[in-house]
N, C-alpha and C positions, 0 to 999 in steps of 0.2 A: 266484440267491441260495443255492440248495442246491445247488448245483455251490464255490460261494464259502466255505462252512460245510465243505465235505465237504475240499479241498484245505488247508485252515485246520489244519483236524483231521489230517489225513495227516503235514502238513507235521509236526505236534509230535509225533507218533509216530516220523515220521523222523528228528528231532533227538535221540529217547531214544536211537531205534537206533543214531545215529552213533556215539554216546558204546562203544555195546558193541562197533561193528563194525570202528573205527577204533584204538581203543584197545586192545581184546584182540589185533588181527593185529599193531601194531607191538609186542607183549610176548610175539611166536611162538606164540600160539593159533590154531588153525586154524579156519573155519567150521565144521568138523564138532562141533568141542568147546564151541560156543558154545549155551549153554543157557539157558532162560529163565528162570533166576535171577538176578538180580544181584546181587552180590556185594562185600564190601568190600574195597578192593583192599590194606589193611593185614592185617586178621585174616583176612580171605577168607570171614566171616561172610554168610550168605546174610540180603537184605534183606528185609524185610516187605514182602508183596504191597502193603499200603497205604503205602508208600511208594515204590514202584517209579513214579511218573508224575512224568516227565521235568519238571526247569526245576521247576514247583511243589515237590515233594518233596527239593529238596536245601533250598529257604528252610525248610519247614515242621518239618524236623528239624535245622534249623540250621547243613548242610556237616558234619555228622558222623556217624558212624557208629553205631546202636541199641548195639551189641551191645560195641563197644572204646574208643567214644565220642573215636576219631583223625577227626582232618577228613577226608573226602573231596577228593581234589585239585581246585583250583577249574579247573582243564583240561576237566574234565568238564561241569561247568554250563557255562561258556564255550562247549567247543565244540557243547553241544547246541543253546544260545541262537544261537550262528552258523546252525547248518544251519537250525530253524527258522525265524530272519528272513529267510534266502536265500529260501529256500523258497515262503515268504509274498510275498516279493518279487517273486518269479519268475511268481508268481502272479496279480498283480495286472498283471505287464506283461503277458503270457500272455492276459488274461480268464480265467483259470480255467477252462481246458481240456484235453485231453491235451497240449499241446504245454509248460504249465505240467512234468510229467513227463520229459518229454523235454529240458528246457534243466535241468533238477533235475537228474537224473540226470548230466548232464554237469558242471552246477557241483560236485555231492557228491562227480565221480571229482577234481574239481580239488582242493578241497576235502581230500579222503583223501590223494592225494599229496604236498600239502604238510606236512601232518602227519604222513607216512610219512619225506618227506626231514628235518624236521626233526629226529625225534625217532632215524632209522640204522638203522633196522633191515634189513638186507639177509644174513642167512646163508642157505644150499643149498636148506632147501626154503619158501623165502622166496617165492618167485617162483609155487609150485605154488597156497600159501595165499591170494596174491593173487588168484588167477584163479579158485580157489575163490568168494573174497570176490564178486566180481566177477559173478561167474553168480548169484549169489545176491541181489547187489544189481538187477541187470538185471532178472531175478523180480521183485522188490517194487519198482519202480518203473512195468513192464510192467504189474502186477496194479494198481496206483496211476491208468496212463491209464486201462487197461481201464475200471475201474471208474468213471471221472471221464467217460468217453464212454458209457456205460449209462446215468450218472444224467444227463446233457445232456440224451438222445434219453427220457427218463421225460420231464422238467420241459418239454419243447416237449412232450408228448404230452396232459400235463395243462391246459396252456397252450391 
């Protein structure tokens, strides 16, 4: 059950993330420039801490922007609500263990690619930022089993 709460909760984190990770590399931002503000993607307006959580925070401020009051592209909720139900999904076929991480991690590259093909972004150091992307997704997905098989080997210890 706290392995099933703990991948739940991952999962929506990782749907916020996709929105920044997917979205800012197909608009030639690198990972390294990727900062934990978010931002509006009209005025470039930095968001309010309390509204920064993913899926709930675009309904609670209504798909607009505090600060320019332009809609937020519905791309974003959309594909963060993807990767979270993937996720969740993945999870439940999985049992909610590290191998949940593991088919994730593969659906997100599937996942990032298509929205990479659709949306053309391919100039010269396109390829570098990918790989960037990439190393940095592997991390937080790695850091994602990791910690999904610690808390396994806690809940049978309590058990």
């Amino acid at each position: 059950m706290v392995n099933c709460a703990f991948v739940i909760f991952f999962s929506y984190l990782i749907g916020g993330y996709s929105t920044t990770d997917i979205l800012r590399l197909t608009k030639g931002k690198a990972p390294k420039q990727l900062d934990s503000l978010c931002r509006c993607p009209c005025c470039g307006g930095v968001i309010p801490e309390k509204y920064q959580f993913p899926i709930i925070s675009y309904f609670v401020i209504k798909g607009k922007c505090c600060r320019c009051n332009n809609r937020i592209p519905l791309v974003s909720i959309i594909l963060e609500f993807i990767v979270t139900f993937v996720m969740c999904l993945i999870g439940m076929m999985t049992g909610f263990s590290y191998m949940t991480f593991i088919c994730g991690f593969i659906i997100y590259k599937v996942i990032k690619f298509i929205v990479i093909v659709v949306k053309g972004r391919q100039e010269e150091s396109f390829v570098i930022r990918l790989v960037q992307s990439l190393t940095i997704n592997f991390a937080i997905f790695s850091l994602g089993a990791f910690l999904s098989i610690i808390m396994s080997k806690m809940t049978s210890l309590i058990n």
